[in-house]
C-alpha positions as CSV (number, residue, x, y, z in Angstrom):
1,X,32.7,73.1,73.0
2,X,35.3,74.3,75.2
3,X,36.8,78.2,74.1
4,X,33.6,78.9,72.1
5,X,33.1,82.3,74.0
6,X,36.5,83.0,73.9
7,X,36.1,83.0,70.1
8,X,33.1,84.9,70.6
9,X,34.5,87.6,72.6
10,X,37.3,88.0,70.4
11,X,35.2,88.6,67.8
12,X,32.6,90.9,69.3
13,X,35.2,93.7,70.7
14,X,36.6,94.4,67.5
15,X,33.4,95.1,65.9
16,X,32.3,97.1,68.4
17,X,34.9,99.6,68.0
18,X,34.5,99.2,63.8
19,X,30.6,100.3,65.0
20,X,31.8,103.1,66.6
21,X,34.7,104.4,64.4
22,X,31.8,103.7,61.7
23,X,28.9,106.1,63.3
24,X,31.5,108.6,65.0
25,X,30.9,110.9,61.9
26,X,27.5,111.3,63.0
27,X,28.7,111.9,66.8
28,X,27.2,108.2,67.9
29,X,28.2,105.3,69.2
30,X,27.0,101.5,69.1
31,X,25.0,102.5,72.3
32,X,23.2,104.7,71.0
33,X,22.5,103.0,67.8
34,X,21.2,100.7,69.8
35,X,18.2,103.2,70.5
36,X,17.9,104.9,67.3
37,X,17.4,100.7,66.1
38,X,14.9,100.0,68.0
39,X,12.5,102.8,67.5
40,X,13.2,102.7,63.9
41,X,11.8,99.0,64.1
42,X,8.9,99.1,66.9
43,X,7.9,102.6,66.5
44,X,7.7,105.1,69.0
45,X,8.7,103.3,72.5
46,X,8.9,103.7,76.4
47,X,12.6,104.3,78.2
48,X,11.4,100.9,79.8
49,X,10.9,98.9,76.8
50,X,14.2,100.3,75.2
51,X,15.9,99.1,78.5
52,X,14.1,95.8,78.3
53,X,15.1,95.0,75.1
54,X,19.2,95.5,75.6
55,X,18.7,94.1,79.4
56,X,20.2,98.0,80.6
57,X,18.8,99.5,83.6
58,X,16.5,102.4,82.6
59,X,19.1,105.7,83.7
60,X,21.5,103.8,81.4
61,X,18.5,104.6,78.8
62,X,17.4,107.9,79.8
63,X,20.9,109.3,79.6
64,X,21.2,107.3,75.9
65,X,18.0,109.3,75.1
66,X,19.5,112.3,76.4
67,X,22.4,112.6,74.3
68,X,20.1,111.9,71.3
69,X,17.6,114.9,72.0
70,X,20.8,116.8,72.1
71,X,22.0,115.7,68.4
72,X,18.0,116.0,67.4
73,X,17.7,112.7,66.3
74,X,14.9,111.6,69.0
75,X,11.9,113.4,70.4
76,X,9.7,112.7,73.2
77,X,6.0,112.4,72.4
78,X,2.7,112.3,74.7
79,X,2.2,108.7,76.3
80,X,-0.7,106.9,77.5
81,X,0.7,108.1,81.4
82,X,2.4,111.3,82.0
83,X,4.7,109.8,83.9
84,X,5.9,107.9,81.2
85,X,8.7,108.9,78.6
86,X,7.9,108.3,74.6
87,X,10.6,108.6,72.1
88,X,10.4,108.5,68.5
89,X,12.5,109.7,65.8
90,X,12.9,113.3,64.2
91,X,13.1,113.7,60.4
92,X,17.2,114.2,61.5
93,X,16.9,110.9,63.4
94,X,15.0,109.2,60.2
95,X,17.9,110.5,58.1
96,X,20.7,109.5,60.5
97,X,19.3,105.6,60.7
98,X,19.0,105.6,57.0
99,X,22.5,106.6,56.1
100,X,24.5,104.5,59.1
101,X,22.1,101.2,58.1
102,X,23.4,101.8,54.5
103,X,27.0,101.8,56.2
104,X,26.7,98.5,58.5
105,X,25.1,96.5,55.7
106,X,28.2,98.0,53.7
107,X,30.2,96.5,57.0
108,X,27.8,93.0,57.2
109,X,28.3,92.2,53.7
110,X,32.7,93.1,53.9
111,X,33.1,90.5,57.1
112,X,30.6,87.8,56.0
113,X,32.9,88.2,52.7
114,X,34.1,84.5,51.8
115,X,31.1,83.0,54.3
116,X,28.7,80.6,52.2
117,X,25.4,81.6,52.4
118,X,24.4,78.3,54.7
119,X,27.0,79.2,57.1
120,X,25.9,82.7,57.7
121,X,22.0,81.9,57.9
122,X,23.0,78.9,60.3
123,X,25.2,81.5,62.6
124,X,22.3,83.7,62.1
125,X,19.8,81.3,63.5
126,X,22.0,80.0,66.3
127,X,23.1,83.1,67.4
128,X,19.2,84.4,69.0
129,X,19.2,80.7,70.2
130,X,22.4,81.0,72.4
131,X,20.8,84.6,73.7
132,X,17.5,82.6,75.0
133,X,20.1,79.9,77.0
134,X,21.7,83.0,78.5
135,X,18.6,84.7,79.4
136,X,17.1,81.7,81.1
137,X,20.2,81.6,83.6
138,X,23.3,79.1,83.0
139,X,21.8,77.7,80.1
140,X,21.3,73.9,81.3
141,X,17.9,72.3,80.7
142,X,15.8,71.6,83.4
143,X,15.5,67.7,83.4
């Protein structure tokens, strides 16, 4: 399906920057909402596994984390190692995820507007399916 990430990409940029003209009243950023999203749904969590999950290098992280100690919506907590950094949530961070979730359903629900229901849970099933092709290397099967 030639110009299918053409499509894509013209698609993801501009809800990017809806994301982050969406959470700028709480001083964040897509990135950083990427942080705050995972630890609301795995609990507290390493620097490593946040970078595993969004396939950034761990500084990328750490500096991420950084910014969000700064706004007092993450803390770190003792791990298992002390070596190892633990984050989880502050009662700010807790409030923060609940108010900018309410706001991106809000912004889910405008642009699937006029998208049957079958479409959007097809796109939503394919979409994690084209990730694992990515992630595997150029997305050919091995014969």
């Amino acid at each position: 399906m030639e110009g299918f990430f053409q499509r894509y990409l013209s698609l993801y940029r501009p809800l990017i920057t809806r994301l982050n003209e969406l959470m700028s009243t709480y001083e964040l950023s897509y990135s950083l909402w990427q942080v705050i999203f995972y630890i609301k749904n795995n609990g507290p969590s390493t620097l490593v596994d946040i970078a595993n999950q969004y396939n950034v290098e761990k500084p990328t992280v750490t500096r991420r984390v950084q910014r969000l100690e700064g706004l007092q919506i993450v803390k770190q907590i003792p791990g298992m190692d002390r070596r190892e950094k633990v984050i989880q949530l502050t009662e700010v961070g807790e409030e923060v995820y609940q108010a900018c979730r309410k706001e991106i359903t809000d912004l889910e629900n405008r642009v699937m507007d006029g998208i049957a229901n079958e479409e959007q849970m097809i796109t939503f099933q394919t979409l994690p399916k084209i990730q694992g092709n990515i992630m595997k290397g150029d997305g050919r099967k091995s014969e």
